[in-house]
C-alpha positions in Angstrom: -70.8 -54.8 -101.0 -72.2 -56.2 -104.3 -75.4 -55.9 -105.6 -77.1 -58.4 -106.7 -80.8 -58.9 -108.7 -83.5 -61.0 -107.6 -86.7 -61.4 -109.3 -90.1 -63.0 -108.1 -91.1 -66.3 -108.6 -95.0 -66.3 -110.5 -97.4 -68.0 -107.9 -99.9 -68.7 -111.0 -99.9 -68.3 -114.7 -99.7 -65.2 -116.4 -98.3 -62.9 -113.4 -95.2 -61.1 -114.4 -91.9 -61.3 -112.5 -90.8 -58.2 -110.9 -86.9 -58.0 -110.8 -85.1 -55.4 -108.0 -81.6 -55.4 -106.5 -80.4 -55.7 -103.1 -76.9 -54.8 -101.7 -75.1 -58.2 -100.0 -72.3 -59.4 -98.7 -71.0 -61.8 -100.8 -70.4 -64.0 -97.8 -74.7 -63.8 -97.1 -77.0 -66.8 -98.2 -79.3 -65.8 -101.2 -82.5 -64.5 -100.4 -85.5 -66.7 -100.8 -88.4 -64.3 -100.2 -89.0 -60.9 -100.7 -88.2 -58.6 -98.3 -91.1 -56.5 -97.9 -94.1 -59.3 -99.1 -92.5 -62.3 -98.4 -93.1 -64.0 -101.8 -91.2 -66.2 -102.7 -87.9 -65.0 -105.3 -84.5 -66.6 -106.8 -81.4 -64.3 -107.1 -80.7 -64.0 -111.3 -77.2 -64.5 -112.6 -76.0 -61.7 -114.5 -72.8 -61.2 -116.6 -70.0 -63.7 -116.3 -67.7 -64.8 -119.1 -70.3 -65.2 -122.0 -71.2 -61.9 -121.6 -67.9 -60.1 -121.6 -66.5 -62.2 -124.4 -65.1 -65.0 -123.3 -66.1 -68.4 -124.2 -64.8 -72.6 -122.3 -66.5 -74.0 -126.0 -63.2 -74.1 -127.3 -64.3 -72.6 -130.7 -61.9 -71.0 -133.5 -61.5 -67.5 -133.4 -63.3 -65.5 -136.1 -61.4 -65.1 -139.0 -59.1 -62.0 -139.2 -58.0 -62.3 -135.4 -58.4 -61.4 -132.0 -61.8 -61.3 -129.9 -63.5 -58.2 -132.2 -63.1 -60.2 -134.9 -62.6 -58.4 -138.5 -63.2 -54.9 -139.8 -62.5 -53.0 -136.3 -59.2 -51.8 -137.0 -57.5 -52.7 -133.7 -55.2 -55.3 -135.3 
């Protein structure tokens, strides 16, 4: 099963969020409250395509090639 991170939503200005993870199926509903105080919390997206690298922009590739761009020595 995947893990997945929620945070708390702030009730008034100035309190902090508290992030945590809970392990799902992928198949269950996100959670909407917490589950030991019941306040109220939105699951956060983390990693995807953006963050490994990839990019839908559609942008040129950085000059001397490939994703790591130039000065790596892998091309």
């Amino acid at each position: 099963m995947p893990t997945y991170v929620y945070e708390t939503i702030p009730q008034f200005e100035g309190e902090p969020t508290k992030r945590f993870e809970v392990r799902q199926s992928m198949k269950d509903a996100a959670l909407t409250q917490h589950p030991d105080s019941g306040q109220p919390i939105r699951r956060v997206p983390i990693g995807g395509t953006g963050i490994m690298g990839g990019s839908s922009s559609g942008g040129s590739m950085p000059s001397g090639g490939g994703s790591c761009g130039s000065g790596c020595g892998c091309h």
